[in-house]
PDB file of N, CA, C and O in Angstrom:
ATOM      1  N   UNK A   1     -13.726 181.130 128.120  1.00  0.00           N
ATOM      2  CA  UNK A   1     -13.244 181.593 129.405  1.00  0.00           C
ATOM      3  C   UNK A   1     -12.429 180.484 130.058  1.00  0.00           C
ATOM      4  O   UNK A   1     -12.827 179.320 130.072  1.00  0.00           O
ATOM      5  N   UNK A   2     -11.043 180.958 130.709  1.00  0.00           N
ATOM      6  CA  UNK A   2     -10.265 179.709 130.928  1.00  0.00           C
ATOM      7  C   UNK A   2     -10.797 179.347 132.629  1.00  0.00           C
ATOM      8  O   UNK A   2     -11.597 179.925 133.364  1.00  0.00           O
ATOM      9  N   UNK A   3     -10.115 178.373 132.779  1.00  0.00           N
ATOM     10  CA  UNK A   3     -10.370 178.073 134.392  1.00  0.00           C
ATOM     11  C   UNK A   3      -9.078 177.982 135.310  1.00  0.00           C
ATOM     12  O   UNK A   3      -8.440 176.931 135.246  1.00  0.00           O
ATOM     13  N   UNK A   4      -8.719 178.792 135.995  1.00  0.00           N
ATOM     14  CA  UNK A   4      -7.825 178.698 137.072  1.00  0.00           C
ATOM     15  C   UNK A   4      -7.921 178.402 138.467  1.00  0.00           C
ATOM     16  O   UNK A   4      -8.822 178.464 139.304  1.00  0.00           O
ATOM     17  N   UNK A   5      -6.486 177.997 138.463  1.00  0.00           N
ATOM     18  CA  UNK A   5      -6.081 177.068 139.749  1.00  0.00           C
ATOM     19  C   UNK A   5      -5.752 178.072 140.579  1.00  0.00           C
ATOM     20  O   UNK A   5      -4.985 179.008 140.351  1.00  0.00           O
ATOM     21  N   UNK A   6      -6.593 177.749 141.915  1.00  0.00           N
ATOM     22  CA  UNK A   6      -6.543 178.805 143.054  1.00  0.00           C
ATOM     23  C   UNK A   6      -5.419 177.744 144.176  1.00  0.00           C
ATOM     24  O   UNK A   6      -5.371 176.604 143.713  1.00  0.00           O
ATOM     25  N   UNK A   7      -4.688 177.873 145.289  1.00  0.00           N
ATOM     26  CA  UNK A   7      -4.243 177.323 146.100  1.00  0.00           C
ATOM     27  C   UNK A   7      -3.984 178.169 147.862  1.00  0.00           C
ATOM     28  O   UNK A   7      -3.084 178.903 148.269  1.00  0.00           O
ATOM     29  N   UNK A   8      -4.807 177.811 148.303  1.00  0.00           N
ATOM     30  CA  UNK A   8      -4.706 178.604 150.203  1.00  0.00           C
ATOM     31  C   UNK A   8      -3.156 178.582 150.666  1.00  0.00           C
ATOM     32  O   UNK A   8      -2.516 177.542 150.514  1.00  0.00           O
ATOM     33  N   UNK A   9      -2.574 179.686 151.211  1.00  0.00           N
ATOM     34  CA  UNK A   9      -1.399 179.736 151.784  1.00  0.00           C
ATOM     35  C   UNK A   9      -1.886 178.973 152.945  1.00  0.00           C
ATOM     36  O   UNK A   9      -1.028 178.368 153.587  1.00  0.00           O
ATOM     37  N   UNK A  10      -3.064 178.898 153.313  1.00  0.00           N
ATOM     38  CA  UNK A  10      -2.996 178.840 155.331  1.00  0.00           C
ATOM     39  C   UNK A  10      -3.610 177.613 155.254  1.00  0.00           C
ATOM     40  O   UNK A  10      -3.055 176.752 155.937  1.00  0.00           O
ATOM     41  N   UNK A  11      -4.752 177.197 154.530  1.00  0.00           N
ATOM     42  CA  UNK A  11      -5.002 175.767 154.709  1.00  0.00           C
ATOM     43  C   UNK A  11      -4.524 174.440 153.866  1.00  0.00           C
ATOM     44  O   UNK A  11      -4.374 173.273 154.229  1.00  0.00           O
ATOM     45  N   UNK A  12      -4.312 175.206 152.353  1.00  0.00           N
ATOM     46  CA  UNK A  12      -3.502 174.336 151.350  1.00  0.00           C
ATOM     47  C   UNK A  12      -4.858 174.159 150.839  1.00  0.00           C
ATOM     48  O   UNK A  12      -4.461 174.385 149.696  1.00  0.00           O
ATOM     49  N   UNK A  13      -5.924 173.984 150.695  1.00  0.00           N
ATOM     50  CA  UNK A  13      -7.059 173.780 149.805  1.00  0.00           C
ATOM     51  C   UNK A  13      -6.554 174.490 148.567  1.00  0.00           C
ATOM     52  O   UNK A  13      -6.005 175.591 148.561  1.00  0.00           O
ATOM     53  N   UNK A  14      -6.845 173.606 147.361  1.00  0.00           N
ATOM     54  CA  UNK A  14      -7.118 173.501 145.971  1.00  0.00           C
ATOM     55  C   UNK A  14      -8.291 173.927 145.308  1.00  0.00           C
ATOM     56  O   UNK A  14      -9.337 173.280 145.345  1.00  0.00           O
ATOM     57  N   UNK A  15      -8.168 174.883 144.766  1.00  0.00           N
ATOM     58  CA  UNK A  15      -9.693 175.215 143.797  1.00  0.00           C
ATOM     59  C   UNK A  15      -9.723 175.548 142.554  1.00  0.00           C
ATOM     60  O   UNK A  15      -8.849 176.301 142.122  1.00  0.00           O
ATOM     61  N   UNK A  16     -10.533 175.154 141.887  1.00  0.00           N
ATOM     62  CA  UNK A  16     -10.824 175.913 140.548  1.00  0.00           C
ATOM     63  C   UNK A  16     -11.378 176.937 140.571  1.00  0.00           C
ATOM     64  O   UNK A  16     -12.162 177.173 141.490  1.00  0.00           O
ATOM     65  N   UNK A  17     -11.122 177.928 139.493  1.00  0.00           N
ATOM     66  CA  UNK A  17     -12.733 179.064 139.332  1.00  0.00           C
ATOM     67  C   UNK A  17     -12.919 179.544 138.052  1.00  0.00           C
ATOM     68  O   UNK A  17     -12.228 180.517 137.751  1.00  0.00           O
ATOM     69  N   UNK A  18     -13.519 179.200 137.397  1.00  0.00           N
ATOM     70  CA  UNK A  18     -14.174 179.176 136.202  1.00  0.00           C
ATOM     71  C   UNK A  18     -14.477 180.896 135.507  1.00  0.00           C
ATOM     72  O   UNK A  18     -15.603 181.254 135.163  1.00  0.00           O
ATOM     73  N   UNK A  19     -13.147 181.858 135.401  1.00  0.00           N
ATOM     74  CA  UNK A  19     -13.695 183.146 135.231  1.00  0.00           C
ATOM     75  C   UNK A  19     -12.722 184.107 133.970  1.00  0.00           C
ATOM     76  O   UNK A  19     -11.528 183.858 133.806  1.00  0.00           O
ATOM     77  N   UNK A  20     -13.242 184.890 133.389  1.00  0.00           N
ATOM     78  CA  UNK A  20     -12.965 185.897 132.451  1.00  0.00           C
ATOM     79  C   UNK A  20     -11.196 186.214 132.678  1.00  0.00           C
ATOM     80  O   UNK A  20     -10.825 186.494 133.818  1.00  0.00           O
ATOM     81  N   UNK A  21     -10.278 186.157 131.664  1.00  0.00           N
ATOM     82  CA  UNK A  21      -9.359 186.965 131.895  1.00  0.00           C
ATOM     83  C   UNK A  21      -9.638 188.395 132.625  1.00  0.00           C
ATOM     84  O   UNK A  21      -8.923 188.455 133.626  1.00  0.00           O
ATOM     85  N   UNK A  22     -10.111 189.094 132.533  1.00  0.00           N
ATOM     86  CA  UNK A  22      -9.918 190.445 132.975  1.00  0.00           C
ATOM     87  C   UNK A  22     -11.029 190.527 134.236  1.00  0.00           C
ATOM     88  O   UNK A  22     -11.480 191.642 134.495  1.00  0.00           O
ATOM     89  N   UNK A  23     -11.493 189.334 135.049  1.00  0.00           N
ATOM     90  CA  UNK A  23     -12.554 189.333 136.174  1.00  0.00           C
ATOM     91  C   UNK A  23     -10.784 189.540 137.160  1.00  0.00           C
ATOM     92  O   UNK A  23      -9.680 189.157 136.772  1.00  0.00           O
ATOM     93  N   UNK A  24     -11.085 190.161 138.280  1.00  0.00           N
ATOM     94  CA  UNK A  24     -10.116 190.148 139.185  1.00  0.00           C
ATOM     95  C   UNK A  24      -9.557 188.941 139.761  1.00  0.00           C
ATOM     96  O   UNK A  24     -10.353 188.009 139.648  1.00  0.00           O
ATOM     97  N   UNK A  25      -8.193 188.538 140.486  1.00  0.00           N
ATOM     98  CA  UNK A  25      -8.078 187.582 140.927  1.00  0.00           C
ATOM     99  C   UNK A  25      -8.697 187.301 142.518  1.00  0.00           C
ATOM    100  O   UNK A  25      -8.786 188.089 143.460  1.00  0.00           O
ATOM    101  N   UNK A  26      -9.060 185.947 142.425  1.00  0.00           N
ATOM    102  CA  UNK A  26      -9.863 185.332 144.102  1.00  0.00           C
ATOM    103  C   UNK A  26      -8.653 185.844 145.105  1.00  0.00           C
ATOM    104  O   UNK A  26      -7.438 185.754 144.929  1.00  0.00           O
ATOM    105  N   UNK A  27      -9.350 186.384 146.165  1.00  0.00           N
ATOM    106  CA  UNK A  27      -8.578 186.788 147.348  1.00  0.00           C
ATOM    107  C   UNK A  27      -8.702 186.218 148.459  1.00  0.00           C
ATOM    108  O   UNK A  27      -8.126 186.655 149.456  1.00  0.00           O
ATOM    109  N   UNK A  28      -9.653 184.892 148.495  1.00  0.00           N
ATOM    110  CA  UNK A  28     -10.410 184.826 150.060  1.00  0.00           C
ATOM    111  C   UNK A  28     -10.636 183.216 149.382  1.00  0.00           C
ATOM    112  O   UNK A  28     -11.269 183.017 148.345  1.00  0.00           O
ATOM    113  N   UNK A  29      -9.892 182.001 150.310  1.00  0.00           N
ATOM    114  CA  UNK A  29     -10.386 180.965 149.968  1.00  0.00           C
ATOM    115  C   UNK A  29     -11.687 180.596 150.481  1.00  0.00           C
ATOM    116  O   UNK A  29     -12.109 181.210 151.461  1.00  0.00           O
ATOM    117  N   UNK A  30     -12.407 179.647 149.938  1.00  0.00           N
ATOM    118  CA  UNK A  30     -13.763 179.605 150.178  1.00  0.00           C
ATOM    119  C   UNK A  30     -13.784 178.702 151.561  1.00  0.00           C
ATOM    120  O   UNK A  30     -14.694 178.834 152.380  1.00  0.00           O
ATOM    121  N   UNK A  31     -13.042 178.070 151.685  1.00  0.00           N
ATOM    122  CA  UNK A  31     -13.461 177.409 152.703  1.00  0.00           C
ATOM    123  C   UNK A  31     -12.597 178.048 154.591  1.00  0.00           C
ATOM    124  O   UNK A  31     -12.926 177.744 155.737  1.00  0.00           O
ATOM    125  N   UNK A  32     -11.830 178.680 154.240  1.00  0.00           N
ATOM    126  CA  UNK A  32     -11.295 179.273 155.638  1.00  0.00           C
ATOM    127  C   UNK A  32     -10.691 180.348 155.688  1.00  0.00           C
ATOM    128  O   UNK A  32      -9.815 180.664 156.493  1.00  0.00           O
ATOM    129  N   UNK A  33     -11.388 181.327 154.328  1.00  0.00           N
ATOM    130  CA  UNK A  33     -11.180 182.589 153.910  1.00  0.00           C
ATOM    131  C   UNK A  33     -10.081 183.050 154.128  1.00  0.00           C
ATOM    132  O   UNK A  33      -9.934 184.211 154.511  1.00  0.00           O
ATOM    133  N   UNK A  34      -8.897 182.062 153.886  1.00  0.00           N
ATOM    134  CA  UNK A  34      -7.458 182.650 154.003  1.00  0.00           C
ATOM    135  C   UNK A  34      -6.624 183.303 153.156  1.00  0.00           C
ATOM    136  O   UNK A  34      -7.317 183.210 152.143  1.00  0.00           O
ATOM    137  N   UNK A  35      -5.743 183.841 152.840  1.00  0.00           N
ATOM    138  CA  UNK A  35      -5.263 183.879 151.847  1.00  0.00           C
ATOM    139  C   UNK A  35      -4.666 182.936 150.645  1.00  0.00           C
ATOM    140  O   UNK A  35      -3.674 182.228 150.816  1.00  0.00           O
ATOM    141  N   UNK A  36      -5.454 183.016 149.295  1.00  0.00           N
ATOM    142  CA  UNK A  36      -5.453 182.042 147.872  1.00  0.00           C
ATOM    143  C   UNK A  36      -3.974 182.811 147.507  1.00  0.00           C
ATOM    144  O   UNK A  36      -3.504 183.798 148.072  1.00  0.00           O
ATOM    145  N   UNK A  37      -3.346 181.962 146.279  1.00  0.00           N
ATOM    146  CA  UNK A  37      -2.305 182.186 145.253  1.00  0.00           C
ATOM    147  C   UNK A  37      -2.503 181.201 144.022  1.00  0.00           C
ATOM    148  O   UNK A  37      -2.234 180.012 143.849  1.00  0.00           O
ATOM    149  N   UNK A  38      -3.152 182.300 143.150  1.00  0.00           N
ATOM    150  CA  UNK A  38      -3.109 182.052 141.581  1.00  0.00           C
ATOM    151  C   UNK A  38      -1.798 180.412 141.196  1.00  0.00           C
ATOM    152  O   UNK A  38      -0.586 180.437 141.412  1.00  0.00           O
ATOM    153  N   UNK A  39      -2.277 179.693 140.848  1.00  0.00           N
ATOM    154  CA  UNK A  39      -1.128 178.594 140.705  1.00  0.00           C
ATOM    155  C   UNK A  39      -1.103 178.166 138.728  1.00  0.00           C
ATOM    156  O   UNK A  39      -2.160 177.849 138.183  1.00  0.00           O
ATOM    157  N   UNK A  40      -0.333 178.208 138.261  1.00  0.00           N
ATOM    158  CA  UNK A  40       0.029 177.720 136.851  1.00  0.00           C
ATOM    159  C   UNK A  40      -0.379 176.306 136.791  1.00  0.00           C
ATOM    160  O   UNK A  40       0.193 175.285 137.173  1.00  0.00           O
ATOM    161  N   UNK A  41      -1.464 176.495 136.239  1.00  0.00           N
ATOM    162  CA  UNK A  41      -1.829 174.727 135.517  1.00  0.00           C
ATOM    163  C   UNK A  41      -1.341 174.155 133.788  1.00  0.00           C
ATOM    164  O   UNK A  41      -0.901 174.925 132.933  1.00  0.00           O
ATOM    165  N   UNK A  42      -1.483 173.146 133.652  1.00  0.00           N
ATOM    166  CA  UNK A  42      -1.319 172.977 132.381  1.00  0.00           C
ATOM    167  C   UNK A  42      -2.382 172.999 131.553  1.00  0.00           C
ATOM    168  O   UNK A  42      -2.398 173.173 130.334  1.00  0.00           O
ATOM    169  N   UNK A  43      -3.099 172.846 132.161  1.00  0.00           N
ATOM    170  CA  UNK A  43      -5.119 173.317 131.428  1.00  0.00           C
ATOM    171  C   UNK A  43      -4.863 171.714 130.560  1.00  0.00           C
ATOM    172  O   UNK A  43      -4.053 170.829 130.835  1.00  0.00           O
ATOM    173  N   UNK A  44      -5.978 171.776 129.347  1.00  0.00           N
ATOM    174  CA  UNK A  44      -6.277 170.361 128.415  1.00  0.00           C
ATOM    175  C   UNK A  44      -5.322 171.011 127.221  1.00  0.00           C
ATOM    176  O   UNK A  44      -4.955 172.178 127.082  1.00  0.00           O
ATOM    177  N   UNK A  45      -5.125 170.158 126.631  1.00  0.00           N
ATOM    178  CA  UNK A  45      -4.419 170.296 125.391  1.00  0.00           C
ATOM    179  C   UNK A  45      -5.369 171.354 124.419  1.00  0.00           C
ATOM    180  O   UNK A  45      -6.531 171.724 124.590  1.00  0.00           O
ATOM    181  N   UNK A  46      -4.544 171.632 123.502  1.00  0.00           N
ATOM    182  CA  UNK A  46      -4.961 172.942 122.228  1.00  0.00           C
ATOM    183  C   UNK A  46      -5.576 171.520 121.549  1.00  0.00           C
ATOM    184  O   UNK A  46      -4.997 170.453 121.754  1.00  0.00           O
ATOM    185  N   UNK A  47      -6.715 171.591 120.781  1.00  0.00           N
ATOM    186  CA  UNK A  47      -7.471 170.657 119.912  1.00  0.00           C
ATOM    187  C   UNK A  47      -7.736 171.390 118.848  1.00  0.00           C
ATOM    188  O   UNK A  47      -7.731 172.612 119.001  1.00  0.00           O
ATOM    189  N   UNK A  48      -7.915 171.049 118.042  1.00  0.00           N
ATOM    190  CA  UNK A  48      -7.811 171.615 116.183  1.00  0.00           C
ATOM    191  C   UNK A  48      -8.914 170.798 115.608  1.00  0.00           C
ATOM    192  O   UNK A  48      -8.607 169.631 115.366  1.00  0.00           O
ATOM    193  N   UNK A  49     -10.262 171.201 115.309  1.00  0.00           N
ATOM    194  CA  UNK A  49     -11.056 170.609 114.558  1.00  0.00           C
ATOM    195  C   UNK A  49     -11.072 170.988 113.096  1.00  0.00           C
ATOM    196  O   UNK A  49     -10.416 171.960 112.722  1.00  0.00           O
ATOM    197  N   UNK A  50     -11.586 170.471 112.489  1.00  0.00           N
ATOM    198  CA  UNK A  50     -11.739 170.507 110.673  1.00  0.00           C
ATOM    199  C   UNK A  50     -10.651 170.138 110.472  1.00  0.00           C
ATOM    200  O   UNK A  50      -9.821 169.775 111.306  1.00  0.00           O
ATOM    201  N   UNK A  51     -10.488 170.234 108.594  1.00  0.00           N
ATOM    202  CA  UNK A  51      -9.363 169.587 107.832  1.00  0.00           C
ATOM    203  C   UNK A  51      -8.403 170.912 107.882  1.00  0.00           C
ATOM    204  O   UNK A  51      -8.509 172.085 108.240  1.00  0.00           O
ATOM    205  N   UNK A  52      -7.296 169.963 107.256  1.00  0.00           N
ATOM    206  CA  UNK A  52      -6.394 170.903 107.130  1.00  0.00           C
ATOM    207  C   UNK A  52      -5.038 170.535 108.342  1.00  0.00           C
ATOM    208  O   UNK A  52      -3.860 170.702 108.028  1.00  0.00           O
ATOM    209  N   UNK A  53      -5.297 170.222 109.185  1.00  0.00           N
ATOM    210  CA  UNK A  53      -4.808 169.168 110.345  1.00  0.00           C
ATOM    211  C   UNK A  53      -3.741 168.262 110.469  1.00  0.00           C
ATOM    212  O   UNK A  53      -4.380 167.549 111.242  1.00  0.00           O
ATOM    213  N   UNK A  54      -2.650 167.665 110.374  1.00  0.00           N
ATOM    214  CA  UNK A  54      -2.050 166.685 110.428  1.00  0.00           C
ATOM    215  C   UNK A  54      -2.734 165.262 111.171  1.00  0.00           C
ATOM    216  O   UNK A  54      -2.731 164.094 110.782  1.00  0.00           O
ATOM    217  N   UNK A  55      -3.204 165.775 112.171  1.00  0.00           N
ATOM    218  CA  UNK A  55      -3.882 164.844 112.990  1.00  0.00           C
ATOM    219  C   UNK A  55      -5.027 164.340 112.520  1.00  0.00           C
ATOM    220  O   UNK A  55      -5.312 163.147 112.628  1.00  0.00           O
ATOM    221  N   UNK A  56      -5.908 165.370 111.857  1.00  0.00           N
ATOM    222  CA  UNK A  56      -7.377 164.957 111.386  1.00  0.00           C
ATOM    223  C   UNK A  56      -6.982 164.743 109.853  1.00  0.00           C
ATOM    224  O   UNK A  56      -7.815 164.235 109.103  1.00  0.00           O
ATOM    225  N   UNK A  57      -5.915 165.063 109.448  1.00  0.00           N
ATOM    226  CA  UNK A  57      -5.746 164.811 107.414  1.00  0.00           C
ATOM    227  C   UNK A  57      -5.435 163.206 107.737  1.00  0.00           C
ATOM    228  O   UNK A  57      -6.227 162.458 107.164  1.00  0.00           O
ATOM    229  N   UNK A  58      -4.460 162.561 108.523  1.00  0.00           N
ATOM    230  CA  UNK A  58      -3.655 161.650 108.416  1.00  0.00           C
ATOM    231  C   UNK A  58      -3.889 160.835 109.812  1.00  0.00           C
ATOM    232  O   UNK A  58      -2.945 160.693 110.590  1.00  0.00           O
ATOM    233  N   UNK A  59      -4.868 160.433 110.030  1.00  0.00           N
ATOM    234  CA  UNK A  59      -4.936 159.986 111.556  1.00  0.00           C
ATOM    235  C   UNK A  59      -5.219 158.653 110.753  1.00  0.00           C
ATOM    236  O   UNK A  59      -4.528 157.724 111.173  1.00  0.00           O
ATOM    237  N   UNK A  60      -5.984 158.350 109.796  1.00  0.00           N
ATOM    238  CA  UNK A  60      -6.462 156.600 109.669  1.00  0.00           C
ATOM    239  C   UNK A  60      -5.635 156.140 108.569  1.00  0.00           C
ATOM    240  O   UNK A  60      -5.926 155.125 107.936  1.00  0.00           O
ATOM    241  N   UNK A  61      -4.479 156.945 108.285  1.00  0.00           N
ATOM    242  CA  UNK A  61      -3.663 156.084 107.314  1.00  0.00           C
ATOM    243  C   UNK A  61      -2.212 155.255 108.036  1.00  0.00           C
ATOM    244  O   UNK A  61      -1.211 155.636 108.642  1.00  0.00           O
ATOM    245  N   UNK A  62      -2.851 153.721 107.503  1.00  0.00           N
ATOM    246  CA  UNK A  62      -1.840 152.847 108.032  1.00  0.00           C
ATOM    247  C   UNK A  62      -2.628 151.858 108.835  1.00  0.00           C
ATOM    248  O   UNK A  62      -2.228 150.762 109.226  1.00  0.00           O
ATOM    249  N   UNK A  63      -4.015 152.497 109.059  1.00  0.00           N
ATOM    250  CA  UNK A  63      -4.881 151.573 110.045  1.00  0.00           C
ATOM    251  C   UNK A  63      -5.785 150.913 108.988  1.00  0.00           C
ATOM    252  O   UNK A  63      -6.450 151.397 108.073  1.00  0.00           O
ATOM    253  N   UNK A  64      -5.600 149.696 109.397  1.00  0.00           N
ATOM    254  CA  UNK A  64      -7.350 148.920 108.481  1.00  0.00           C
ATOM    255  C   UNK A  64      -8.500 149.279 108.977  1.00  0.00           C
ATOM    256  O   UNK A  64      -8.624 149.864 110.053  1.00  0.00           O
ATOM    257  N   UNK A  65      -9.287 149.000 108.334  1.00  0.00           N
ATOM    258  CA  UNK A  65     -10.625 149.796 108.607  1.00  0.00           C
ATOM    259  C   UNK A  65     -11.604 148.872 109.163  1.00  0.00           C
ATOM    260  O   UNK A  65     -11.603 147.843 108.488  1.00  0.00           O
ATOM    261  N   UNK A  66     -12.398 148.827 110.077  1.00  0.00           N
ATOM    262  CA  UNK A  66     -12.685 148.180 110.219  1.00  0.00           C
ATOM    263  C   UNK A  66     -13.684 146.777 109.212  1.00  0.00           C
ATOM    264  O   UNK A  66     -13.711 145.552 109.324  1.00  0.00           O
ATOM    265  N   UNK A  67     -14.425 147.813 108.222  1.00  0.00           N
ATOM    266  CA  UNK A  67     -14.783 146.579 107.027  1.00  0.00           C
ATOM    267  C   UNK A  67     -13.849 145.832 106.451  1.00  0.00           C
ATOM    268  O   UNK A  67     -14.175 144.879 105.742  1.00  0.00           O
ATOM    269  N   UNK A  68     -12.496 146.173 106.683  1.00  0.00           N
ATOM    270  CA  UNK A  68     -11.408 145.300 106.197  1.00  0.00           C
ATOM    271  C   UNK A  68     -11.246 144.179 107.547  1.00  0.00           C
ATOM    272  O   UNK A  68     -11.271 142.952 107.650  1.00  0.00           O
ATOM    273  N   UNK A  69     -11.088 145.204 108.387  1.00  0.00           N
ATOM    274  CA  UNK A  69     -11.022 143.631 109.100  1.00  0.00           C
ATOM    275  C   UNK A  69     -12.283 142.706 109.418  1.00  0.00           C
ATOM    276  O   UNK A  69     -12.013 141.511 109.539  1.00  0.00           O
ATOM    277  N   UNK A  70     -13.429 143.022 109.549  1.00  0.00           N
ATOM    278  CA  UNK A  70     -14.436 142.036 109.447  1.00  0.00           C
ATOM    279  C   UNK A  70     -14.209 141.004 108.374  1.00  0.00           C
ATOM    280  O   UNK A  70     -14.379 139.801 108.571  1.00  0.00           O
ATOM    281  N   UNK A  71     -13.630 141.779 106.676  1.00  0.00           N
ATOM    282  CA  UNK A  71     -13.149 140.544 106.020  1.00  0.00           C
ATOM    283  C   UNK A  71     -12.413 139.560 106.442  1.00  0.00           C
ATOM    284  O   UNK A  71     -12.539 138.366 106.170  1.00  0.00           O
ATOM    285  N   UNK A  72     -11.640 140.069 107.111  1.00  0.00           N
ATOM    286  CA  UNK A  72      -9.811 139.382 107.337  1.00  0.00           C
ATOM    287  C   UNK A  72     -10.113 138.125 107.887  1.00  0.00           C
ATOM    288  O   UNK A  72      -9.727 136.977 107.666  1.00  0.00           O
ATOM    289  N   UNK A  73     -11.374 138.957 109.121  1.00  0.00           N
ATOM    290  CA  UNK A  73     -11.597 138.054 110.291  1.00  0.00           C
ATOM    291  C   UNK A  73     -12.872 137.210 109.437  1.00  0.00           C
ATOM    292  O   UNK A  73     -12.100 136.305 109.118  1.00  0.00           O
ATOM    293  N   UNK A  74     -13.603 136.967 109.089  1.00  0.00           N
ATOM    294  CA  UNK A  74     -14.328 135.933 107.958  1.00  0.00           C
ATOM    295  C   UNK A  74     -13.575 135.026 107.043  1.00  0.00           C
ATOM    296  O   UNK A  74     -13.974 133.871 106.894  1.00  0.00           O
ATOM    297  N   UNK A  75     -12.311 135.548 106.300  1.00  0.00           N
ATOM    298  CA  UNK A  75     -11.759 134.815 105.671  1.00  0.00           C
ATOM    299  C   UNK A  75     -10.616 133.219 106.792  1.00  0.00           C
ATOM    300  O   UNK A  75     -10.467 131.999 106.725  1.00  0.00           O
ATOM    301  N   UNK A  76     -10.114 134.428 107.684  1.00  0.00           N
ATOM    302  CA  UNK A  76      -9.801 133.304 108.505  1.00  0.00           C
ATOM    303  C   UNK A  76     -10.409 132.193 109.146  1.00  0.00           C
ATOM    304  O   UNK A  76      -9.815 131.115 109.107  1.00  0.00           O
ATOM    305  N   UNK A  77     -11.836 132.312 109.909  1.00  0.00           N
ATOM    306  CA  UNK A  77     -13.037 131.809 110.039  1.00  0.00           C
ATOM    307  C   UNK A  77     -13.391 130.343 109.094  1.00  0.00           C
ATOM    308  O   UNK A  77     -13.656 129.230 109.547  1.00  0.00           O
ATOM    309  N   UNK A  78     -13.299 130.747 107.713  1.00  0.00           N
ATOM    310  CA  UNK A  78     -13.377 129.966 106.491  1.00  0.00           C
ATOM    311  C   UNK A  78     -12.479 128.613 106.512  1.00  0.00           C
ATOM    312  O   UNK A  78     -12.698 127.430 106.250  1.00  0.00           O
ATOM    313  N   UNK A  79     -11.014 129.603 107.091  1.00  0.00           N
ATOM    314  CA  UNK A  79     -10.020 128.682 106.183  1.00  0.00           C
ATOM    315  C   UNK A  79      -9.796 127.604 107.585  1.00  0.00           C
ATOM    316  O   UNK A  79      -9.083 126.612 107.439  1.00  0.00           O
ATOM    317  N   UNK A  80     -10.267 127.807 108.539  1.00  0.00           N
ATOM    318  CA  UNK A  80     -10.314 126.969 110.322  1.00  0.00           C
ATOM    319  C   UNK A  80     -11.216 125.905 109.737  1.00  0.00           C
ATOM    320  O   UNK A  80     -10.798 124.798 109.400  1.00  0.00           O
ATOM    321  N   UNK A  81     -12.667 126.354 109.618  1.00  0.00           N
ATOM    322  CA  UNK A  81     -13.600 125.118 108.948  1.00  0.00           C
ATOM    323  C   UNK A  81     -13.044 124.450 107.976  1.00  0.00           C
ATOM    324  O   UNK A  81     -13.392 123.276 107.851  1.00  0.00           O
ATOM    325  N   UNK A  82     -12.067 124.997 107.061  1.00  0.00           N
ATOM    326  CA  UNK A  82     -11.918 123.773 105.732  1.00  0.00           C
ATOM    327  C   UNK A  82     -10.898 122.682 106.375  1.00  0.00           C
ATOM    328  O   UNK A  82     -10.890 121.550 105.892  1.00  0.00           O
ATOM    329  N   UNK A  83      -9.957 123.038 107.561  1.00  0.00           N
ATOM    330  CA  UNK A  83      -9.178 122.610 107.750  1.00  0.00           C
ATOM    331  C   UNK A  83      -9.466 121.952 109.094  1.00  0.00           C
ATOM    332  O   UNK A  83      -8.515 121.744 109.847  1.00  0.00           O
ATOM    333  N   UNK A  84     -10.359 121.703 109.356  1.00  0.00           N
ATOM    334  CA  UNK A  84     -10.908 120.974 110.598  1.00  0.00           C
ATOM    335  C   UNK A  84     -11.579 119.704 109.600  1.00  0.00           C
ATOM    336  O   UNK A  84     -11.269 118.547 109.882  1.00  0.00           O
ATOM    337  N   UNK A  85     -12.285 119.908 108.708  1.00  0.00           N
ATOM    338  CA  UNK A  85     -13.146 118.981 108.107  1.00  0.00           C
ATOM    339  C   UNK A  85     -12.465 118.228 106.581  1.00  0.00           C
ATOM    340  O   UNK A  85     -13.124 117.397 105.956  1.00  0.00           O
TER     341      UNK A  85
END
């Protein structure tokens, strides 16, 4: 169920309301029962879970992993001590 943006002609109050496509639209703002107008939001982004994905097939290629870098960062570690002493 999506959530739409309500907006008061008479006071300007902002609301959400959390309801069914086919529930009627709010007529009466809640706070100074004036007249609301339905307002176009951009809502959250479309999200795509499971494979199959561009985003979820190919999101960690190109990134080290982090057990790679714990190496990286140990080997460097190493080569500071040999070169201090």
């Amino acid at each position: 169920m999506p959530t739409y943006d309500y907006i008061c002609k008479d006071c300007g109050h902002i609301f959400e309301v959390f309801q069914s496509m086919f529930d009627p639209t709010i007529k009466e703002c809640p706070s100074c029962n004036g007249h609301v107008r339905r307002i176009v939001s951009g809502g959250t982004g479309l999200i795509f879970k499971g494979t199959g994905y561009y985003e979820t097939d190919y999101k960690n290629n190109g990134k080290t992993s982090s057990k790679e870098k714990s190496e990286t960062k140990k080997e460097t570690t190493k080569n500071e001590k040999k070169d201090k002493d």
